[in-house]
C-alpha positions as CSV (number, residue, x, y, z in Angstrom):
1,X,18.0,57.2,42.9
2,X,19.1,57.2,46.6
3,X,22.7,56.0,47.6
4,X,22.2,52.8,49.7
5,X,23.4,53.0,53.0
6,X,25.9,50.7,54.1
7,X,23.4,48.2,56.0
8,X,21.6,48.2,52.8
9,X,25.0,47.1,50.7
10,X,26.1,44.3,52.9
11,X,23.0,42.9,52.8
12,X,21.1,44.7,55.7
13,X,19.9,43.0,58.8
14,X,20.6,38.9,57.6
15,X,24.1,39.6,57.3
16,X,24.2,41.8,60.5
17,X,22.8,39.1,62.0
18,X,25.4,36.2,61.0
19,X,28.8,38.9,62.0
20,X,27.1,39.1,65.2
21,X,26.6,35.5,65.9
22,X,29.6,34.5,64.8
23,X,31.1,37.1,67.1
24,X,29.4,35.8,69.9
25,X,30.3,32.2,68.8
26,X,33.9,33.5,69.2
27,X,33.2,35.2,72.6
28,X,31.7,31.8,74.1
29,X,35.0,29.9,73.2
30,X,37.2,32.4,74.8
31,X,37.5,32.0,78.6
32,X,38.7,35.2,79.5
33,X,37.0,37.2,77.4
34,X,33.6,34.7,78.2
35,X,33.9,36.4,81.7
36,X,33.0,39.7,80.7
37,X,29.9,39.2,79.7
38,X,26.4,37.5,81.3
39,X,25.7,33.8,81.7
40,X,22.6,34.5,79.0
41,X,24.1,36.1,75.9
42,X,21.2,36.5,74.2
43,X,20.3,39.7,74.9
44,X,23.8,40.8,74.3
45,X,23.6,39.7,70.9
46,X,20.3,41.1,70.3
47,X,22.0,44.7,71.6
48,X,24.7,44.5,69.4
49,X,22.2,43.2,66.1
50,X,20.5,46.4,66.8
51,X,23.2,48.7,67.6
52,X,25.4,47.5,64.1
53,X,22.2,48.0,62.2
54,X,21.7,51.6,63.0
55,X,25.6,52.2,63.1
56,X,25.2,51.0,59.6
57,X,22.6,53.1,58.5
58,X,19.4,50.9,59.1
59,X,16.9,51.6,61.1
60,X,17.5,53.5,64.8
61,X,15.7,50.6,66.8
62,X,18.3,50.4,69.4
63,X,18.5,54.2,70.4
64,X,14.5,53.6,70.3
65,X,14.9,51.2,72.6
66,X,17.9,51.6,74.8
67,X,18.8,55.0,74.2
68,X,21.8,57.1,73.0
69,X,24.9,53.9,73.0
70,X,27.2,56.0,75.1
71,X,30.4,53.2,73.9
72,X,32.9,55.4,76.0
73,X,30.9,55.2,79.4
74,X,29.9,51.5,79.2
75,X,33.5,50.2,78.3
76,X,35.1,52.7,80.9
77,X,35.3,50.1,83.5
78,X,37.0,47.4,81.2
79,X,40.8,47.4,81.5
80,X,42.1,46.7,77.7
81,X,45.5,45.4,77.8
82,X,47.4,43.1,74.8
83,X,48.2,39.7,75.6
């Protein structure tokens, strides 16, 4: 028997699915964070689905799709400061 991977224990992409939308949920009631991200946040929230899913150990859709995530270069021009 094969050790489940951790999208597998949390109860793979269903659950990925709800953190991510309630994330999102959260980002459309905050202003200034709001800001940071496109009018549509559809396709944001399908990014992140896929990128938590293969982070997680499910499948590798979104480097299929999109590529290696490179988190360091794509957040590099966001100033993070604490309120």
């Amino acid at each position: 028997m094969s050790a489940q991977t951790p999208f597998e224990r949390i109860g793979g992409r269903e659950v990925v699915e709800a953190i991510v939308e309630a994330f999102y949920d959260a980002v459309a009631g905050d202003a200034p964070l709001r800001a940071l991200y496109p009018d549509d946040l559809a396709p944001s929230r399908e990014k992140l689905t896929l990128f938590f899913e293969q982070w997680l150990g499910g499948e590798a859709r979104y480097s299929e799709r999109y590529g290696h995530p490179r988190l360091r270069r794509r957040h590099f021009p966001f100033v993070i400061a604490e309120h």
